[in-house]
C-alpha positions in Angstrom: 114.7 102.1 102.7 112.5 104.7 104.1 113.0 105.7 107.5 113.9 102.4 108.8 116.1 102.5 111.9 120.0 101.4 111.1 120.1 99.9 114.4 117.4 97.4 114.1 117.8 96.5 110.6 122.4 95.6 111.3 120.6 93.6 114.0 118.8 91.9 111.6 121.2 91.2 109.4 123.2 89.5 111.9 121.1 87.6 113.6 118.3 86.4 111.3 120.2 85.7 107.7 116.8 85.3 106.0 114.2 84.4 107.7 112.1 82.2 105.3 109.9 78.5 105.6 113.3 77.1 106.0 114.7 79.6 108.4 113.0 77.8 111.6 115.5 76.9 114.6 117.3 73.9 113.8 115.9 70.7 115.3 118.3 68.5 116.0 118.2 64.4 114.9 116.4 62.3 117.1 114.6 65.5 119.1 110.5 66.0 118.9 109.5 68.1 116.5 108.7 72.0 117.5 104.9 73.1 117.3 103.6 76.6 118.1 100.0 77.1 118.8 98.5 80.5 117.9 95.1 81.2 119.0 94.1 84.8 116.9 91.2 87.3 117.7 91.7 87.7 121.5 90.8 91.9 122.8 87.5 92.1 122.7 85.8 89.6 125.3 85.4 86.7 122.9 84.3 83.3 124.0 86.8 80.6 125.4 89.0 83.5 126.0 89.6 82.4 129.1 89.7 78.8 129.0 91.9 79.1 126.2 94.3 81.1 128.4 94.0 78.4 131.3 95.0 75.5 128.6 98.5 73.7 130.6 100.2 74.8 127.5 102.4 77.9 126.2 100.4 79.4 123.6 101.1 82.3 121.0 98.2 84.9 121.7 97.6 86.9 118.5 95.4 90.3 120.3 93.3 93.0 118.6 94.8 96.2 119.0 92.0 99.3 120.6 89.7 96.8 121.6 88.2 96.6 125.2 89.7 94.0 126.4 92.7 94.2 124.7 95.3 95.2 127.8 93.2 93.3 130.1 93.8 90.2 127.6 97.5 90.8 127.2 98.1 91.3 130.7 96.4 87.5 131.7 98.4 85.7 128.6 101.5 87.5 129.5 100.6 86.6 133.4 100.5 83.0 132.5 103.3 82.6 130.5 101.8 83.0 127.1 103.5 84.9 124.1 102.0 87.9 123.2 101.6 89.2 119.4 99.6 92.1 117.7 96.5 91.3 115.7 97.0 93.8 113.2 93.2 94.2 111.3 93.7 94.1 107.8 91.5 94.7 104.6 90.3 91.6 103.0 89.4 90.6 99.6 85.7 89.8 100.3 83.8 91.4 103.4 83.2 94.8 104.9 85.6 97.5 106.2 83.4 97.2 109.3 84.2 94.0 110.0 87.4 94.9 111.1 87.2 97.2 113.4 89.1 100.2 114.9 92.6 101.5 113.9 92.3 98.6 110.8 95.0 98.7 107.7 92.8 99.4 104.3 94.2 100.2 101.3 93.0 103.5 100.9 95.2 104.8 103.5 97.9 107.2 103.1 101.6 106.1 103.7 101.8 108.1 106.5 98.5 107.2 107.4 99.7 103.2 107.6 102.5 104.1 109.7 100.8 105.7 112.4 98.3 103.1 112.6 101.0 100.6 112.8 102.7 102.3 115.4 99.8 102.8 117.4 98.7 99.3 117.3 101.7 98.4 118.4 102.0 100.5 121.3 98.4 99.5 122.4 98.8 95.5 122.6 101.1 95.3 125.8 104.0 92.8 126.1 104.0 92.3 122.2 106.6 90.8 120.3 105.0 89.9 116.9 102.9 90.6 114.3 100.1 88.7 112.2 97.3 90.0 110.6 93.5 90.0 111.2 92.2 88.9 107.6 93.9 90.8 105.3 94.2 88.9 102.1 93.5 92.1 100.0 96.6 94.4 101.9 98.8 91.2 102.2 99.4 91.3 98.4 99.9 95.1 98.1 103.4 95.6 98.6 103.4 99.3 99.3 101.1 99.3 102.4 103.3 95.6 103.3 106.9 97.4 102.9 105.2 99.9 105.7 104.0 97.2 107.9 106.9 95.5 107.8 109.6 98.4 108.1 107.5 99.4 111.6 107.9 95.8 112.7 111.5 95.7 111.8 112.1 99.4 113.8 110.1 98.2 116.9 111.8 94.9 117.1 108.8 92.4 116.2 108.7 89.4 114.2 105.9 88.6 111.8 103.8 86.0 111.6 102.2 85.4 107.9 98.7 84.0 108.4 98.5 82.6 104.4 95.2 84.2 103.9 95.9 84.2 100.5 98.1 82.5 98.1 99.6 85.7 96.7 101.4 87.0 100.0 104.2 89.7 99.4 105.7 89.0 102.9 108.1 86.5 102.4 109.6 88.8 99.2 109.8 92.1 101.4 110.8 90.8 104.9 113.6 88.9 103.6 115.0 92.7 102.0 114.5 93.9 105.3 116.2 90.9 106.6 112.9 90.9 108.9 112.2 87.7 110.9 109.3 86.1 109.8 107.5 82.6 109.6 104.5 81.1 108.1 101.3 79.6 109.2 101.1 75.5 108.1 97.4 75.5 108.7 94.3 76.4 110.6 92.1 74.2 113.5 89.2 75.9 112.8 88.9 77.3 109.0 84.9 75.7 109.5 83.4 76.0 112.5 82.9 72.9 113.9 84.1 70.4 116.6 84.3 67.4 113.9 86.5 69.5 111.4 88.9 70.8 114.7 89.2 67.2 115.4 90.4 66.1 111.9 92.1 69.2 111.5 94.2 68.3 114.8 94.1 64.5 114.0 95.8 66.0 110.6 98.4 68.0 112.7 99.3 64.9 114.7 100.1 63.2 111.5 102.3 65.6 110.4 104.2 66.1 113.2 106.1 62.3 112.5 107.1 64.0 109.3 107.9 67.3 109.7 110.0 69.4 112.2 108.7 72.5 112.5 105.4 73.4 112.5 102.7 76.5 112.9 98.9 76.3 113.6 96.5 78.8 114.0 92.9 78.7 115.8 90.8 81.3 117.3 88.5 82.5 119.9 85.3 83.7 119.6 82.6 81.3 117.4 84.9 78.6 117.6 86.3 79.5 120.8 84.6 76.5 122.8 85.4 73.6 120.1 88.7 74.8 120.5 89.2 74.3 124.3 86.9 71.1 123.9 89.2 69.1 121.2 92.6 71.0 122.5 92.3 69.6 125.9 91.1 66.3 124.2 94.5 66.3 123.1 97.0 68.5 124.3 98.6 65.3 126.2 99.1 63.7 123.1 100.9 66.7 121.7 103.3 67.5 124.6 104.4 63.7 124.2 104.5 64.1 120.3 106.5 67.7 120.1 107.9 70.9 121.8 105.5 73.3 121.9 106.9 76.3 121.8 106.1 79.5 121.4 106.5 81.4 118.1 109.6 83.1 118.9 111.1 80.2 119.6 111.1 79.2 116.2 113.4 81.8 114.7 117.3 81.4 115.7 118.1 84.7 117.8 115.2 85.0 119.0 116.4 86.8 122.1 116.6 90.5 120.3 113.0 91.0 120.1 111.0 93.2 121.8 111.0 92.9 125.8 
C-alpha cells in the first residue's frame, strides 16, 4: 500500500475495525438518537455564513481549501465550538472544471499530482479533522485517484465523510482496506433550492429520527445559505429534544485519534 504511513494505518486497525454504515458509535437502548449536521461550501464568503456559524448548535463545517476566506472561516467555526472538515473540490460527472475552483481533484491528474493537492488542501483548512468532497461524482468512482485520497487522509489522521453524489462510490470498498474511518451522508436539506423543500426535507429528517439511530445530513451555504438558517432555527429546538447532535467525529468509536 503505497507510501502509507505504518503508524497511522496499526492505529487504524485498532481502533476503527471497519468503518462502514454500520460502524457508527453504539447508541445505547432507550438513548436519543445521534444526528450530525454538516453544512458544506464554507471559504469563500458565501451567504448565511455567518448566521449559520451563530446557529446554538455544534455543527460539522465542511471548508473549501485556497479560498479567501477559508482560514478566516475555520478560525470562527473552530472559535465556536464547531467541527472543522476539508471540502476537498472534486470533478463531477456533469459541469465545468471551473466550477470547482483552485487546487480541485480532476481526473487528469497525475498520481503524484493528487497527492500533493491532497496534502496541500489539507494543510490549508486549519483545525481540520475530516474529509468530504465538493461534487465529485465523476472522481468518487475512480478508484485510482480515491486509493490516493484516501491513503493521505489515513497518513494525516482524518476521517472521511462520503457525500453520496453518486450511487457508484468506491469509498466504502477502499477505506475499509485501509481500515480508514469513514461514514456516509443519509441525505441532503437542500438538494433544490428552496425554503418549502428544506422544510419537508427537515420534516423528513424528524421522521426518521424515531426510527433510526444514527444519522447524517448535509446542507450548505451560499444560494441556499438563508433558507437554511430560516427553517434550521425554525427547528433546531425540536431537534435537540428529538436527538444528540453531535458532531461527525462523534459518530465513529475512537474518535479521539484524529487529527488535533
Amino acid at each position: 500500500m503505497k507510501r502509507l504511513l505504518l503508524t497511522s494505518l496499526l492505529v487504524n486497525i485498532m481502533l476503527f475495525p471497519l468503518m462502514c454504515k454500520g460502524g457508527f458509535a453504539q447508541v445505547e437502548e432507550g438513548e436519543k438518537p445521534s444526528l450530525s449536521i454538516v453544512i458544506d461550501d464554507l471559504g469563500n464568503h458565501m451567504n448565511g455564513t455567518e448566521d449559520i456559524l451563530n446557529l446554538p448548535v455544534q455543527l460539522t463545517v465542511a471548508i473549501m481549501p485556497f479560498m479567501p476566506s477559508t482560514t478566516a472561516d475555520a478560525n470562527a467555526a473552530f472559535e465556536k465550538g464547531h467541527e472543522v472538515i476539508v471540502h476537498m473540490p472534486m470533478e463531477p460527472k456533469v459541469g465545468k472544471k471551473s466550477w470547482l475552483g483552485p487546487g480541485a481533484i480532476t481526473a487528469d491528474l497525475s498520481d503524484e499530482e493528487i497527492r500533493k493537492r491532497v496534502e496541500e488542501a489539507i494543510e490549508n483548512v486549519p483545525h481540520a479533522v475530516g474529509m468530504n468532497h465538493h461534487m465529485g461524482s465523476k472522481i468518487t468512482e475512480d478508484k485510482r485517484i480515491m486509493q490516493i485520497v484516501l491513503e493521505v487522509c489515513a497518513e494525516k489522521g482524518l476521517f472521511y465523510l462520503d457525500s453520496k453524489t453518486t450511487g457508484k462510490s468506491v469509498i466504502p470498498t477502499l477505506a475499509e482496506e485501509l481500515h480508514l474511518p469513514y461514514l456516509e451522508n443519509n441525505m441532503f436539506f437542500d438538494d433544490t433550492y428552496s425554503v418549502n423543500h428544506i422544510e419537508k426535507q427537515t420534516q423528513r429528517l424528524e421522521n426518521k429520527l424515531k426510527t433510526e439511530n444514527s444519522i447524517i445530513a448535509i446542507g450548505h451555504v451560499g444560494v441556499s445559505g438563508p433558507m437554511m438558517v430560516k427553517v434550521l432555527n425554525r427547528h433546531i429546538g425540536h431537534l435537540k429534544e428529538n436527538a444528540h447532535i453531535i458532531p461527525l467525529s462523534e459518530q465513529i468509536e475512537g474518535s479521539e485519534w484524529l487529527r488535533q
